[in-house]
C-alpha positions, 0 to 999 in steps of 0.5 A: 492448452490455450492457443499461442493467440490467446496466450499473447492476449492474456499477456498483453492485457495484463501489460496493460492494466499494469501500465494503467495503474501506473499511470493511475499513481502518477496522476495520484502523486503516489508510489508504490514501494515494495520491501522486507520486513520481519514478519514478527517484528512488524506484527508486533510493533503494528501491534504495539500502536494499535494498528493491528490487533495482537491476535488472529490479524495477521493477513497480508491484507491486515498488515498491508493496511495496518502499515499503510496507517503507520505511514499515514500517521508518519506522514501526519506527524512530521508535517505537524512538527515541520509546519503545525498543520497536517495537510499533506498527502498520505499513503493510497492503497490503490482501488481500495480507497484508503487515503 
């Protein structure tokens, strides 16, 4: 069993690279958003846009992505409906470099 010593470290390390990250997303001008969905309905409407194929793509990391392109996309669009352009800034899957 780990010391008491080590087991504080273990957590402050961790408290740490938490506190990285979000300070990492605020330089970014990021959010990190957590929510529930229908695992089925949101398979079949990433699905549906062709963001995640029908079958054997059903990972949390494929869907995860999958969803952040939806938001990209919407993101995307609206911009272009308010103003013609689509110089915005989309959803950041932190230290994966999608933008």
């Amino acid at each position: 069993m780990p010391s008491a010593a080590a087991m504080l470290d273990r957590t402050r390390r961790a408290a740490n690279e938490r506190k990285r990250r979000y300070r990492q997303r605020l330089r970014d001008g990021t959010r990190l958003v957590t929510f529930e969905v229908d695992e089925i309905g949101i398979i079949g409407l990433l699905s549906h846009h062709g963001l995640l194929p029908s079958c054997g793509s059903d990972s949390d990391s494929a869907i995860d992505h999958a969803l952040k392109q939806l938001v990209d996309r919407l993101i995307a669009a609206d911009a272009e409906q308010r103003h013609g352009s689509s110089g915005t800034r989309s959803a950041k899957t932190v230290g994966s470099g999608i933008r």
